[in-house]
C-alpha positions in Angstrom: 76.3 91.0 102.3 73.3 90.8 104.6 71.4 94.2 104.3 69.3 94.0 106.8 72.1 92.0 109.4 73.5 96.1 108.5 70.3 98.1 108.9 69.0 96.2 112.2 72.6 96.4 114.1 74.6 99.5 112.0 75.2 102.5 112.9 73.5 105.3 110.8 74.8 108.5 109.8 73.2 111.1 107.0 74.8 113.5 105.3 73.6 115.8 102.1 73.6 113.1 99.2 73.8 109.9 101.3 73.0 108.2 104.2 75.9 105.4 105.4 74.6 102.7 107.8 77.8 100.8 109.2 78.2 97.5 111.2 81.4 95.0 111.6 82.0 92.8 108.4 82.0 89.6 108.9 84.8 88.5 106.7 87.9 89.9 106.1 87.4 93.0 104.2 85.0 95.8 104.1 81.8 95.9 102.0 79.6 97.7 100.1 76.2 97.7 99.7 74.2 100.1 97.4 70.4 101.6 97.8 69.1 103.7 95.0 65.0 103.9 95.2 62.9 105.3 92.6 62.8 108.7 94.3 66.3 109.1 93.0 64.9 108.5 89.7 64.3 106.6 86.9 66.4 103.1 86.0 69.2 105.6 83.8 69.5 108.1 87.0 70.0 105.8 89.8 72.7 103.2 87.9 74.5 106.3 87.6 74.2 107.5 91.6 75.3 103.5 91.7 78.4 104.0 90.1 79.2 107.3 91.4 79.0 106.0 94.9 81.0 102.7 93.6 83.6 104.7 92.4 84.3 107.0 95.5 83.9 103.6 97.6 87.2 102.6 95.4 89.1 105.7 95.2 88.3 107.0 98.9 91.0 105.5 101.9 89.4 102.8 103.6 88.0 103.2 107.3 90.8 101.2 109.7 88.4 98.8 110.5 86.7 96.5 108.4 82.9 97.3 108.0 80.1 96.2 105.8 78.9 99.6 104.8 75.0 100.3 103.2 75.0 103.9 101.1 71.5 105.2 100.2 71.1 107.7 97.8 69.4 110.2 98.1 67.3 112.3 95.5 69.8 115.5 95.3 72.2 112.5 94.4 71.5 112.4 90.8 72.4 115.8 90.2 75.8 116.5 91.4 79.3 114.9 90.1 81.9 112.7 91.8 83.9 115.2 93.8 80.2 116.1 95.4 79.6 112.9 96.4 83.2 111.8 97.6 83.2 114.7 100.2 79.6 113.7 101.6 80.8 110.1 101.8 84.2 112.0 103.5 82.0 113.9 106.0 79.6 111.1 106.9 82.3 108.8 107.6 83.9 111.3 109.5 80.7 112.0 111.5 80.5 108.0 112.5 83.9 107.6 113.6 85.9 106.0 111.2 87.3 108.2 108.7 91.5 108.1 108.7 92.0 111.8 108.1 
C-alpha cells in the first residue's frame, strides 16, 4: 500500500482511539495500513494497538466499497480492549460514509 497515495488524497475521520484516513484501493480488495508512533508507547504497547486494530479490521464487515484504509492509533489506544476499539473503528467508519449497518 502507498501511505502517503492515502494521506495526500483520503478522506480523514477521528474518532476516540483512532483516526481512519480512507481513499479508493487500487486493486481488488480493501487494505489496511497500520500507524502506531511512540506516543502510543513503547515497542510492547504499540504491537499490541497493532494487533488489536488488525483483529477488528478482520472480524468487523467490510465497507461496500473497496478502500485502502490507514488507522492511527492513538495514545488512549493502548489502554482499552478489543470491543473498545471495534466500536470506534464502527463509529468512524460510520462517520465517513461507508459503514454497512
Amino acid at each position: 500500500m502507498d501511505f502517503q497515495r492515502v494521506f495526500d488524497a483520503g478522506r480523514r475521520a477521528h474518532g476516540r482511539y483512532l483516526t481512519i484516513i480512507v481513499a479508493p484501493a487500487d486493486g481488488p480488495r480493501s487494505r489496511l495500513g497500520i500507524v502506531a508512533s511512540r506516543k502510543v508507547g513503547g515497542a510492547v504497547v504499540r504491537n499490541r494497538a497493532k494487533r488489536l486494530i488488525r483483529q477488528v479490521f478482520r472480524t468487523e464487515s467490510a465497507p461496500r466499497a473497496h478502500f485502502d484504509l490507514v488507522v492511527i492509533a492513538k495514545p488512549a489506544t493502548a489502554q482499552v480492549g478489543a470491543a473498545d476499539v471495534a466500536t470506534d473503528y464502527r463509529l468512524t467508519l460510520k462517520r465517513l460514509g461507508l459503514s454497512n449497518s
